[in-house]
Structure formats: C-alpha cells, structure tokens
N, CA and C of each residue as an Amber inpcrd file, in Angstrom:
protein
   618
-213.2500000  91.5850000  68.7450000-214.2580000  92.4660000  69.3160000
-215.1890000  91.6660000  70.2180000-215.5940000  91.7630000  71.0530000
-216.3150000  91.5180000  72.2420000-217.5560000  92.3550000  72.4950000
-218.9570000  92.0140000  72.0990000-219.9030000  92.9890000  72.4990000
-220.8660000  91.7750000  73.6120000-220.9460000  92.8800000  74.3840000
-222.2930000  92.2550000  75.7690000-223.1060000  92.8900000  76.0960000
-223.7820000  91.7520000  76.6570000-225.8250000  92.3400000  76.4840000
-226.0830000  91.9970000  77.7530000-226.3760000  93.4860000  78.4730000
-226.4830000  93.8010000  79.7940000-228.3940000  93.5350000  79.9580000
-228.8860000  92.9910000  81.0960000-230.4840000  93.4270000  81.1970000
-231.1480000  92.2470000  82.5450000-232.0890000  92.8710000  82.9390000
-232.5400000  92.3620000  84.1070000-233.1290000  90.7020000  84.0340000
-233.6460000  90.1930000  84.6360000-234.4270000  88.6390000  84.2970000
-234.9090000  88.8680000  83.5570000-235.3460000  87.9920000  82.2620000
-236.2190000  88.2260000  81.4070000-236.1290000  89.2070000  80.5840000
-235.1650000  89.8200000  80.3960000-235.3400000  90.9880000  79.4880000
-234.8020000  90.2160000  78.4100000-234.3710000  89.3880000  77.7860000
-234.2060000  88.9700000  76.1730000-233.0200000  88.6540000  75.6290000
-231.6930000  88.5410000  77.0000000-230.5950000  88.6810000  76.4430000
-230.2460000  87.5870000  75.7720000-230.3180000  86.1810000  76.8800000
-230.3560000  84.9470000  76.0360000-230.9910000  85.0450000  73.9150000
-231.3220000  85.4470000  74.1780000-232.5440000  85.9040000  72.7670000
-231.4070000  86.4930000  71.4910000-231.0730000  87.7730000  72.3690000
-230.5510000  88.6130000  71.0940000-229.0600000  88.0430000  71.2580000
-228.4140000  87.5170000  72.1720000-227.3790000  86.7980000  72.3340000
-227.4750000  85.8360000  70.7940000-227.9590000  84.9560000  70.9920000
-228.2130000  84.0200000  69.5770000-228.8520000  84.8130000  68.3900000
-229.3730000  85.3420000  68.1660000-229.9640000  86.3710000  67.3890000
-228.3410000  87.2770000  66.4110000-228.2010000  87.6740000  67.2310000
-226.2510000  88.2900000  67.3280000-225.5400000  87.6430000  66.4470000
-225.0960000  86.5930000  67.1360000-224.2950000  85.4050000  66.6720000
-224.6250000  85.1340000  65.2490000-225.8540000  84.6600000  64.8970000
-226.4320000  84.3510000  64.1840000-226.3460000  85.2070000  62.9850000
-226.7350000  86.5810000  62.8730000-226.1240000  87.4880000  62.2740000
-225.2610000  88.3680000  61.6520000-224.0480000  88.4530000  62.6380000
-222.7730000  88.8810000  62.3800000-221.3520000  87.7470000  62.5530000
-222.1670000  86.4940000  62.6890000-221.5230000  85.2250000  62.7200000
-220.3090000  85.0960000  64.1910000-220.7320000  86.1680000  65.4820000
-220.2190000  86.2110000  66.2440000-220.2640000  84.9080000  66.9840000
-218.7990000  84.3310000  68.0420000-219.3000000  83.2440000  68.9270000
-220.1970000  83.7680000  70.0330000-220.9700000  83.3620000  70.4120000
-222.2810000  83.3920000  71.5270000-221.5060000  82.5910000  72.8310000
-221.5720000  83.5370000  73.8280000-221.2950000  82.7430000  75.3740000
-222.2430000  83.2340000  76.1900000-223.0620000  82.0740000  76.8340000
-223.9990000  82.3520000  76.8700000-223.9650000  81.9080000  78.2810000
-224.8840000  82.6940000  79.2010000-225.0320000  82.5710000  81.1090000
-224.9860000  80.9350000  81.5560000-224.5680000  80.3360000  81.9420000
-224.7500000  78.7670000  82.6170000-225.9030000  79.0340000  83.9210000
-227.0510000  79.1140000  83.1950000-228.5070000  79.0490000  84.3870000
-228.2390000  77.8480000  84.4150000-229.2110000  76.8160000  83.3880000
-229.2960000  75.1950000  83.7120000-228.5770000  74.4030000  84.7840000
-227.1870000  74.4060000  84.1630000-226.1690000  73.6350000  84.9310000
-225.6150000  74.4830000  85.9210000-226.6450000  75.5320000  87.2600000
-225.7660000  76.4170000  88.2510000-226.6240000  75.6730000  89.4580000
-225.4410000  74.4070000  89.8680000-225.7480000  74.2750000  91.0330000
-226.5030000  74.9680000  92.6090000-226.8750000  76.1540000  92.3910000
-227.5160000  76.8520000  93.3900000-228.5030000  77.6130000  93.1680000
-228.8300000  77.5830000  92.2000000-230.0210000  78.5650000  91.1530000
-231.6040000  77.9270000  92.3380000-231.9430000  76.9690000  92.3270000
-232.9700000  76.5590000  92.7290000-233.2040000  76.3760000  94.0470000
-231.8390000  76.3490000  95.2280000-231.5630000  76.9640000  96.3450000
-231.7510000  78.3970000  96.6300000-231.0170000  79.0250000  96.0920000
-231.7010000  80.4120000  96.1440000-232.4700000  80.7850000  96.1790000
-233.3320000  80.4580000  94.9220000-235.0010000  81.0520000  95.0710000
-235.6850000  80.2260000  96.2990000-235.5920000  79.5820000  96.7010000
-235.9620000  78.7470000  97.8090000-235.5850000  79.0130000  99.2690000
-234.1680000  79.8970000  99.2570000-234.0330000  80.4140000 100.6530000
-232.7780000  81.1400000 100.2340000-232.9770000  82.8230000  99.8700000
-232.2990000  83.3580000  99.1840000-231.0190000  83.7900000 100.4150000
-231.4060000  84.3100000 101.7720000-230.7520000  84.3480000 102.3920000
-229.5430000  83.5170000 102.9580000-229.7470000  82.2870000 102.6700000
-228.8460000  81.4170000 102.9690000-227.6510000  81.0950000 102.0040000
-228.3460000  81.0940000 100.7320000-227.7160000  80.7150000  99.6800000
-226.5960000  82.0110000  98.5400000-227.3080000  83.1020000  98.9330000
-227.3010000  84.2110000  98.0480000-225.3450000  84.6100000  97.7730000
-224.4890000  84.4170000  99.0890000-222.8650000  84.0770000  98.6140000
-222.8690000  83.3930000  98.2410000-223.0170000  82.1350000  97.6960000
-222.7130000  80.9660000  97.3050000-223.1160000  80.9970000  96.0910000
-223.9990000  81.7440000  95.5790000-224.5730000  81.6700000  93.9830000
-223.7630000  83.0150000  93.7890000-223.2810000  83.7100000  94.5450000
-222.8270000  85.3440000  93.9210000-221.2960000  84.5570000  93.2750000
-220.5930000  83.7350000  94.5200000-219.5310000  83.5110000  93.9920000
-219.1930000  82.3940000  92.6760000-220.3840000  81.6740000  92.7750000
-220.2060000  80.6930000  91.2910000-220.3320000  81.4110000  90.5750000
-221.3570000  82.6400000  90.2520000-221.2830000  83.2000000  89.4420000
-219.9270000  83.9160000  88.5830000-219.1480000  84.6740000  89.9270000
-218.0620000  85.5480000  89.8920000-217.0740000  84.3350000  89.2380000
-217.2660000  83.5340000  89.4550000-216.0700000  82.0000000  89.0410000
-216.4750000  82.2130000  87.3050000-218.1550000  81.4030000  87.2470000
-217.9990000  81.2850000  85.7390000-218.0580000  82.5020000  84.9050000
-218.1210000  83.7920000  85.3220000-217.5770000  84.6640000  84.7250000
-216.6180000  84.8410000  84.6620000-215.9780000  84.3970000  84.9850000
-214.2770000  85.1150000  85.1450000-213.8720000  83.8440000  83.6400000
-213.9590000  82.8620000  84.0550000-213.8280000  81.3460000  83.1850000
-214.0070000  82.4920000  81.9000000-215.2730000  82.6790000  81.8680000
-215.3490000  83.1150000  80.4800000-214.9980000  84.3600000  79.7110000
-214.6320000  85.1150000  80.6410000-213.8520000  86.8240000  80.2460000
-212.2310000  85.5860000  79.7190000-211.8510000  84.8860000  80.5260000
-210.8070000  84.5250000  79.5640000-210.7160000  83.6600000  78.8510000
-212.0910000  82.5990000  78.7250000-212.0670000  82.1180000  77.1300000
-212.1630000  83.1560000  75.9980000-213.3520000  84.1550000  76.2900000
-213.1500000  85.2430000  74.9130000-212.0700000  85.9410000  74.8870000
-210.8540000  86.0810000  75.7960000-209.4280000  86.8290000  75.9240000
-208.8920000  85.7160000  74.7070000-209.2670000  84.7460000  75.2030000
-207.8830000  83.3630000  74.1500000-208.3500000  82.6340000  73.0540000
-210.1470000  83.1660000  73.1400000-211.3140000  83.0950000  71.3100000
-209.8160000  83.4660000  70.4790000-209.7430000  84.9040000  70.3750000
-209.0220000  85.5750000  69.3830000-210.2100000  85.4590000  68.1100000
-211.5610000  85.6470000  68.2840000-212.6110000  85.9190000  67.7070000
-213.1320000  86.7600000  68.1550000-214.3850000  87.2080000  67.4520000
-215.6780000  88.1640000  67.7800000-216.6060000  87.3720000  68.6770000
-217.0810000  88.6210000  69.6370000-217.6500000  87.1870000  70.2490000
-218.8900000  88.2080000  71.0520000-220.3710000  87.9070000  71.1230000
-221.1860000  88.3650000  71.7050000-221.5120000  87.6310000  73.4080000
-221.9490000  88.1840000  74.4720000-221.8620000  87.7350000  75.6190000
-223.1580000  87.9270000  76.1140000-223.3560000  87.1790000  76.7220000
-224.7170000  86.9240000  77.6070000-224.5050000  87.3500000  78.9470000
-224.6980000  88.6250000  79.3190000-224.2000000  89.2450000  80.8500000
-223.0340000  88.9860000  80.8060000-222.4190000  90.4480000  81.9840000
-221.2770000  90.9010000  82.2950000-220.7960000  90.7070000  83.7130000
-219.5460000  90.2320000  83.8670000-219.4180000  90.3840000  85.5360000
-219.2080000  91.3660000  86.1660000-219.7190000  92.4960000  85.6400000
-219.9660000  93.9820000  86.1550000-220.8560000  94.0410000  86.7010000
-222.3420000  93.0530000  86.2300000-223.9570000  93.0230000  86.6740000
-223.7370000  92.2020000  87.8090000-222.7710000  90.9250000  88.1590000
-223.0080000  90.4870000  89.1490000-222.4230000  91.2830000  90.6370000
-221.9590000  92.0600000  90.1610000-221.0240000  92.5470000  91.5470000
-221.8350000  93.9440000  91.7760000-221.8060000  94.7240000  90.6680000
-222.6290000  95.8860000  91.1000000-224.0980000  95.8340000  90.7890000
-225.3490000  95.0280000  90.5820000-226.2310000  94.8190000  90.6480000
-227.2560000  93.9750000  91.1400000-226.2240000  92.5640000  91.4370000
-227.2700000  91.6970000  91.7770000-226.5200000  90.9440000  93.3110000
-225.4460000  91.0370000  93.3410000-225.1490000  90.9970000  94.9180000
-225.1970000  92.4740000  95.5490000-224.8910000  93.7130000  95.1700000
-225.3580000  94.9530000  96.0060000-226.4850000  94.9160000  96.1550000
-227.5770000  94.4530000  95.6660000-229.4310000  94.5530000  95.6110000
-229.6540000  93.2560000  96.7840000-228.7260000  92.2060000  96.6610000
-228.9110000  91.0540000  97.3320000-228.5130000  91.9930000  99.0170000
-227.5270000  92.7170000  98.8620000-227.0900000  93.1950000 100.4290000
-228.3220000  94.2260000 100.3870000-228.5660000  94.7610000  99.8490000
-229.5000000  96.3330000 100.2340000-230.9510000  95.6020000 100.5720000
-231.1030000  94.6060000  99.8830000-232.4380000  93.4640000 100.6840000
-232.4390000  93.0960000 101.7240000-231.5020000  92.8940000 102.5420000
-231.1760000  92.3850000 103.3960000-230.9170000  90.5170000 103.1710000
-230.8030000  90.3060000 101.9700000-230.7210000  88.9800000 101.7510000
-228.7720000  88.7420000 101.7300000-228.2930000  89.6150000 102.0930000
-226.4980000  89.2640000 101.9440000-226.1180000  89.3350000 102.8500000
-225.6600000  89.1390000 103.5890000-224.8180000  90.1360000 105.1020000
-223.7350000  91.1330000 104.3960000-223.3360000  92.5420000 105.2990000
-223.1160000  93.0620000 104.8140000-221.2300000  92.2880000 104.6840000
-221.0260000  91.6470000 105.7690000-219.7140000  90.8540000 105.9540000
-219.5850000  89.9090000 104.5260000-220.1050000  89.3920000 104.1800000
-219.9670000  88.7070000 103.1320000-219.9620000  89.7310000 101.9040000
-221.0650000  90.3050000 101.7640000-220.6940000  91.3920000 100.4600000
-219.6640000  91.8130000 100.2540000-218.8640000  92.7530000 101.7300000
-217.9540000  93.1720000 101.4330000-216.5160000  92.1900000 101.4290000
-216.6430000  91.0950000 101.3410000-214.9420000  89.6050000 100.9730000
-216.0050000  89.7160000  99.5010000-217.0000000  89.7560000  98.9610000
-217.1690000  89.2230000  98.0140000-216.9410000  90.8430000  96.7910000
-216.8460000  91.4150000  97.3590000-216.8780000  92.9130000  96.4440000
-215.7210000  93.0140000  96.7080000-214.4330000  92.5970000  97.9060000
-213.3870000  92.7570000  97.4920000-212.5900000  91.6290000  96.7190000
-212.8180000  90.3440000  96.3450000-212.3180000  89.5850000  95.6360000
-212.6400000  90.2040000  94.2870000-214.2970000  90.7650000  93.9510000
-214.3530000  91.4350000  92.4700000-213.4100000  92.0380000  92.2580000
-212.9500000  92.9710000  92.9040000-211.8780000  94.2140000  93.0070000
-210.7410000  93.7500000  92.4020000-210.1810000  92.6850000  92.9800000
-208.9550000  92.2910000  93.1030000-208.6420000  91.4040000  91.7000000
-210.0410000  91.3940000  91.1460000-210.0860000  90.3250000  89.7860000
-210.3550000  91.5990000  88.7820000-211.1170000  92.7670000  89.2470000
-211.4990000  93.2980000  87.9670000-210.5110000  93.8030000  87.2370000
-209.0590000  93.9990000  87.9910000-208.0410000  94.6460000  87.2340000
-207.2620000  93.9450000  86.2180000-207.5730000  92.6050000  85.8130000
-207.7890000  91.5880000  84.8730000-208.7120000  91.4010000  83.7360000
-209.6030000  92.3730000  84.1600000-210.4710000  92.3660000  82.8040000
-210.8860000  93.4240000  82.1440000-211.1620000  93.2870000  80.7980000
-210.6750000  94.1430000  79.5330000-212.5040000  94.0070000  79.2380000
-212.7640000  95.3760000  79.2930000-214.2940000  96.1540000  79.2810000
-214.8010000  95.5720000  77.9270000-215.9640000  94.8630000  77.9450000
-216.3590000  95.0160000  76.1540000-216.3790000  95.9740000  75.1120000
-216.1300000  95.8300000  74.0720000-216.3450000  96.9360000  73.1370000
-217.4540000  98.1470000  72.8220000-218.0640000  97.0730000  73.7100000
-219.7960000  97.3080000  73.6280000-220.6790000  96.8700000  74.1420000
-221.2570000  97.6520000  75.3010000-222.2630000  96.8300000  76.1620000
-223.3040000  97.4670000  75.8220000-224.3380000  96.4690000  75.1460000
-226.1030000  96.8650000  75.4140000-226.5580000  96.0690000  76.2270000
-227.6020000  97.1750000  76.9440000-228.5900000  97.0680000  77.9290000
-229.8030000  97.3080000  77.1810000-230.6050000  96.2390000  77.7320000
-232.0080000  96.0060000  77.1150000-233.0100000  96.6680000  78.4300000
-233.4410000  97.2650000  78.1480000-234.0030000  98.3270000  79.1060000
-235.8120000  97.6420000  79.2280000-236.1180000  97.0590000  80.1320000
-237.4050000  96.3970000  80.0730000-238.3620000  96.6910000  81.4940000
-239.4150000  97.4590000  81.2930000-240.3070000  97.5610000  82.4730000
-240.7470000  96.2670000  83.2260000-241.1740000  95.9820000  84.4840000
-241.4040000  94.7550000  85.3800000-242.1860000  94.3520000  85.0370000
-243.2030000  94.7790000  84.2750000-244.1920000  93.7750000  83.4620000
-244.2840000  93.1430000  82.3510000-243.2940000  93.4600000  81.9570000
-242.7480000  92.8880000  80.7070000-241.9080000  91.6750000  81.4020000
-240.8170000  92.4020000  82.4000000-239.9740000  90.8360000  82.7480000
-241.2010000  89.8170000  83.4720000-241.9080000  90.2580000  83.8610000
-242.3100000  88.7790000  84.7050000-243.3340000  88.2310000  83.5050000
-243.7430000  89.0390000  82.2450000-244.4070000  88.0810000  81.1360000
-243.4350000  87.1970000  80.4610000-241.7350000  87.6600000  80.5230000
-241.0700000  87.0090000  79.7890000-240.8310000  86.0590000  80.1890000
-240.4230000  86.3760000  82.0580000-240.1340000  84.8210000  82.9560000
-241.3190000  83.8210000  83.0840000-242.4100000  83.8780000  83.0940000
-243.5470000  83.6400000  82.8550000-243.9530000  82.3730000  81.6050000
-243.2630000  82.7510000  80.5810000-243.3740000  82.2080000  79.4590000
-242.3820000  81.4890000  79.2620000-240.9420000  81.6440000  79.8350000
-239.6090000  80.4240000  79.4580000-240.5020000  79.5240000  80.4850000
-241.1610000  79.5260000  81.1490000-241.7250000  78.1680000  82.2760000
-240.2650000  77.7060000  83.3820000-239.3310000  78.2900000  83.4850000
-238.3890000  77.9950000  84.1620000-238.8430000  77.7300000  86.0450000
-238.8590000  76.5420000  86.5380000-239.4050000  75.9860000  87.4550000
-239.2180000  77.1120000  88.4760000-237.7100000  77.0850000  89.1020000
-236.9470000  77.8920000  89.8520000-237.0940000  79.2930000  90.1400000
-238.0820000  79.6670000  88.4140000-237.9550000  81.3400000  88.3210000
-239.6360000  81.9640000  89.0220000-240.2410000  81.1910000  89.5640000
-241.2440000  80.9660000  89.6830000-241.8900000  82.0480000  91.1120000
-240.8500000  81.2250000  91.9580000-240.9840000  82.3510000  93.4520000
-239.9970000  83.7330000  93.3850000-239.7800000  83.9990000  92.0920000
-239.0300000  85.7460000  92.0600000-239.9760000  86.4640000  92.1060000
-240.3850000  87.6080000  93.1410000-241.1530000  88.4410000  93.4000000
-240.6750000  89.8450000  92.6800000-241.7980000  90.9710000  92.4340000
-241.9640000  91.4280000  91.6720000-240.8690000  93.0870000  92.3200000
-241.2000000  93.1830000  93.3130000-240.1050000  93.9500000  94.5320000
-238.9150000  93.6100000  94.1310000-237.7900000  92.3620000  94.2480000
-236.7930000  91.5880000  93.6020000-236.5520000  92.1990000  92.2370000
-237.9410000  92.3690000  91.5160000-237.4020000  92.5020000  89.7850000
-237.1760000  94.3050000  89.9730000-238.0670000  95.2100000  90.5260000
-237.8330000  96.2720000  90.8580000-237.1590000  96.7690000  91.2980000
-236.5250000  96.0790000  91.9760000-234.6750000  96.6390000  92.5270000
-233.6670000  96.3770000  91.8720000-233.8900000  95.3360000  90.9430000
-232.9320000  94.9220000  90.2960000-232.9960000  96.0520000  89.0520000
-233.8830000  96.3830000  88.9090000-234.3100000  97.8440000  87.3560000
-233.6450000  98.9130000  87.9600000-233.8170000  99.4710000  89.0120000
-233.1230000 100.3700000  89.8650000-231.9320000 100.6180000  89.4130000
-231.6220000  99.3120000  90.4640000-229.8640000  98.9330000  90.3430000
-229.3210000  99.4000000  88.8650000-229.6510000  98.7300000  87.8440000
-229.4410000  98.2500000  86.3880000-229.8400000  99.5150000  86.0750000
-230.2920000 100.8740000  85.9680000-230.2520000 102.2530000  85.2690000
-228.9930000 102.8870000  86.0560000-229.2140000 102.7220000  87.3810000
-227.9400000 103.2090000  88.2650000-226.7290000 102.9500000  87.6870000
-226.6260000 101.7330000  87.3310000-225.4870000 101.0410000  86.9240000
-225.3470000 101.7670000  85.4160000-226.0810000 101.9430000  84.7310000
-225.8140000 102.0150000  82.8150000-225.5670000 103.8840000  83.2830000
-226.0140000 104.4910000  84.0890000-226.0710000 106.0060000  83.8040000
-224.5560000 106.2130000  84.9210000-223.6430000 105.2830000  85.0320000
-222.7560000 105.5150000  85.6410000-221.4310000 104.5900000  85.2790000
-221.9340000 104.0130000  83.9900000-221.1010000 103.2050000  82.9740000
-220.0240000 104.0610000  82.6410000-218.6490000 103.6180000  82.4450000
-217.6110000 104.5610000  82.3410000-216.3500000 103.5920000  81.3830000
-216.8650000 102.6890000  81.1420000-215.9320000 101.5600000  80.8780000
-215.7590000 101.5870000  79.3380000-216.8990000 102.2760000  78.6160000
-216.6500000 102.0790000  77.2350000-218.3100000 102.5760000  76.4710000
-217.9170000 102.2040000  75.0510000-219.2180000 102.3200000  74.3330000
-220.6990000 101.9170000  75.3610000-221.7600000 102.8880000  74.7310000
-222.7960000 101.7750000  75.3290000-224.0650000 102.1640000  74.4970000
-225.0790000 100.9620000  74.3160000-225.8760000 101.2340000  73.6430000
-227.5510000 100.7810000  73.9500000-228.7200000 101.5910000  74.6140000
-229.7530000 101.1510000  74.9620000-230.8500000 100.6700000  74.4260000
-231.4870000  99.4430000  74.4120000-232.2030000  98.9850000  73.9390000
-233.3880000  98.9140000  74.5390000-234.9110000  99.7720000  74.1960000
-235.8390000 100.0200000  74.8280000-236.6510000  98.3400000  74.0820000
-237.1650000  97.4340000  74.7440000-237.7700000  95.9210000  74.6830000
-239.2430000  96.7020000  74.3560000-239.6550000  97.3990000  74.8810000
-241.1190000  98.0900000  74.7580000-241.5210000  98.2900000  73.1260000
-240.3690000  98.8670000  72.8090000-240.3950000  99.4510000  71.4280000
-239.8410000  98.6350000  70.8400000-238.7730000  97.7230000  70.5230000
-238.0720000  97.1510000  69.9890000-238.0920000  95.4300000  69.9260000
-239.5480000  95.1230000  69.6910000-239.4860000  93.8090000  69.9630000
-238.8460000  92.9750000  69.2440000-237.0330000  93.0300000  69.4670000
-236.8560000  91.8070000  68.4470000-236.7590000  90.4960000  68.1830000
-237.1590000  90.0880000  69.6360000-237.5150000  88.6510000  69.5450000
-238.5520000  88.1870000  68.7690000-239.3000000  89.0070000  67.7160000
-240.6590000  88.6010000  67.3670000-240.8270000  89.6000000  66.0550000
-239.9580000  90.7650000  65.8150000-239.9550000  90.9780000  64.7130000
-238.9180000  91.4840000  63.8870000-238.9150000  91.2370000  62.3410000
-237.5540000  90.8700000  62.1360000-237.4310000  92.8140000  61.3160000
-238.5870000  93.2680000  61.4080000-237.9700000  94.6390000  61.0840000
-237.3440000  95.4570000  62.4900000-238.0330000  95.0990000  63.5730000
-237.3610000  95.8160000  64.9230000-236.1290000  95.2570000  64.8860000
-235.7640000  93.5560000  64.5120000-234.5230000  92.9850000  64.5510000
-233.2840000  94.0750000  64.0140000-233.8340000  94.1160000  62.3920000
-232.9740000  94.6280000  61.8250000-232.3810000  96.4500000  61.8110000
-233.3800000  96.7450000  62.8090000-233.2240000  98.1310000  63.0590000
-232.0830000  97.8740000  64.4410000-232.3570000  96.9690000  65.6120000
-231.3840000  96.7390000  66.1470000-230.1110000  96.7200000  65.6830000
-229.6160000  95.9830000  64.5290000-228.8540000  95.2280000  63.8610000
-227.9620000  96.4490000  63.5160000-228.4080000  97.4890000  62.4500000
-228.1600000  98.4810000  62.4070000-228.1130000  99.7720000  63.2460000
-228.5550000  99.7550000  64.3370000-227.7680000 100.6440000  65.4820000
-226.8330000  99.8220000  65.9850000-226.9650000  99.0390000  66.1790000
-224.9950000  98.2030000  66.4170000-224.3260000  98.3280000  65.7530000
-224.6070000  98.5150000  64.0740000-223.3620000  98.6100000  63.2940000
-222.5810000 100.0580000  62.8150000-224.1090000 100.4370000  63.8290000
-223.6780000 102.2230000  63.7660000-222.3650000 102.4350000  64.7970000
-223.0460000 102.1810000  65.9320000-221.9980000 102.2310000  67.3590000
-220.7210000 101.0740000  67.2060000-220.4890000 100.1220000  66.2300000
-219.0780000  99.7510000  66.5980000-218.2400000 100.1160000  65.2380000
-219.1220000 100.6190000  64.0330000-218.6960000 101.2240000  62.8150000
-218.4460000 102.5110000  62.5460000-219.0010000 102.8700000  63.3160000
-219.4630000 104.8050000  63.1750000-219.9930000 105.1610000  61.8380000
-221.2520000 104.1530000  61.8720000-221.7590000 104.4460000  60.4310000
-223.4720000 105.4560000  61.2790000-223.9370000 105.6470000  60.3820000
-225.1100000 106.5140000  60.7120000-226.1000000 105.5730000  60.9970000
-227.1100000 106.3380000  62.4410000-228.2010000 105.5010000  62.6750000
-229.7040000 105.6320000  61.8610000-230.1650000 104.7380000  61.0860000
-231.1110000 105.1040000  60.7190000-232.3160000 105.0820000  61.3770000
C-alpha cells in the first residue's frame, strides 16, 4: 500500500510523513529539498531556473514511484508527481515564470511517463490557508525559502484545490491544518490516525 501527502509549502507534509511512518510502521520517502541542486537558484531568479528545477524534480520523482514499485512494502510519500506537473510548473507557466515552449516538452515528457505510474492508494491533502504557510516556512528557517512571496503561495492554493476537486485517480482524504494541528497535538494526531484507518479500512470515522 502506498499512501501520499499532497499540500502546498509549509503545509506539514514533511511532518505527518514521519509522524505516518512512525505509527503504522510505514517506509517514509521523503522530498530531496536539501540535496536539490537548483532550489536556491530558483528562488533567486525563478525565471531562469524554473525548467531546470521542474525537471529534477520530474527525475527524482519518477526514481522514487519506482523504488516504492520494488519496496514491496507499505510506504507513506512526501508529495506526488502529480503536484509537480499539474501544480507547480502550470502556476510556474500561468506566472509567467515558464515559457509556455518549455511547459509544454515538459508536460509532454510527464505524459509520456505518467502511463508508468500506479496512483497511490491514498492521497491526503493538507489543506492550509497562506498564513499559516508562510508561519510554517517562517519557522523551518530554511535560507532559500525566504524570498517566496505570498502571491506565489496563493496560486499555488488555487492550483492545489483545482487539482484535489478534480482528483480522479483514487481514494482521497482532506486534511484541514487549521483544525487539525497534528504536528503539536497528539489528540488531533490521533484523530488523523483514525480517519486514515477509516479510508484505507472502511472502518467508521469517529
């Protein structure tokens, strides 16, 4: 089983990713920010850089849709390569930060890869207002994350409801961050815990 945790910057996935794991003793694969050669280019001159980080991305996702194919474990995921193609390079072109020439070689290589990959069992989306993400980015102190403007996080929320209310791929399950703080408490945790085990058990939500 394969469940992934869809959500904008800062919304908590890293978080409940390990949180997950930790719990239902799932393996955790978790986003390669640190070690992404272009992360700190980007924010620095997004226009220039913005193919070049879409496609590392599209790379180490792909890497990892088929390590969890050949796990032959349970395994929780830290973003989907569904978010990079339909959310954060379409938002990168609708900014005008993509050309539309590049989007479209880079939305057709997705294409040509997505028919290779096998939908999670279960995707939650952590559903988080822009003031919440920029308290969260705010607080990891991440150098790089520093010049993301607040317009940027607002299109990307857009995108990311567009995207979940037009999800077709499988289960899905929303996680309101407002209400549900479970990075910080372990009864919201465990109420999480148990609407997951509702939606991949078909047991009742309490």
């Amino acid at each position: 089983m394969n469940i992934a945790i869809a959500g904008n910057i800062g919304s908590g996935k890293t978080t409940l990713t390990g949180l997950l794991a930790k719990d239902f003793g799932w393996e955790p694969f978790y986003e390669k920010v640190d070690k992404n050669p272009y992360l700190n280019n980007f924010y620095e001159d997004m226009n220039r850089w913005s193919f070049n980080l879409q496609i590392y991305f599209l790379n180490t996702r792909l890497e990892q849709v088929f390590q969890i194919r050949n796990l032959k474990k349970d395994t929780v995921q830290d973003r989907t390569i569904y978010e990079d193609a339909y959310i954060f390079a379409a938002n990168l072109r609708d900014m005008g930060l993509m050309s539309s020439r590049d989007y479209d070689t880079y939305l057709s290589l997705f294409e040509q890869i997505s028919g290779y990959i096998q939908p999670p069992d279960l995707l939650i989306y952590l559903r988080a207002s822009v003031p919440t993400l920029v308290k969260q980015i705010h607080k990891r102190g991440r150098e790089y994350e520093k010049s993301i403007s607040i317009d940027y996080l607002h299109k990307l929320n857009e995108k990311y409801e567009n995207f979940i209310n037009n999800y077709k791929n499988g289960k899905i399950m929303v996680i309101n961050v407002e209400e549900f703080k479970f990075h910080e408490s372990t009864e919201d945790l465990a109420k999480v815990i148990n609407n997951i085990n509702a939606n991949i058990n078909g047991l009742f939500k309490l």
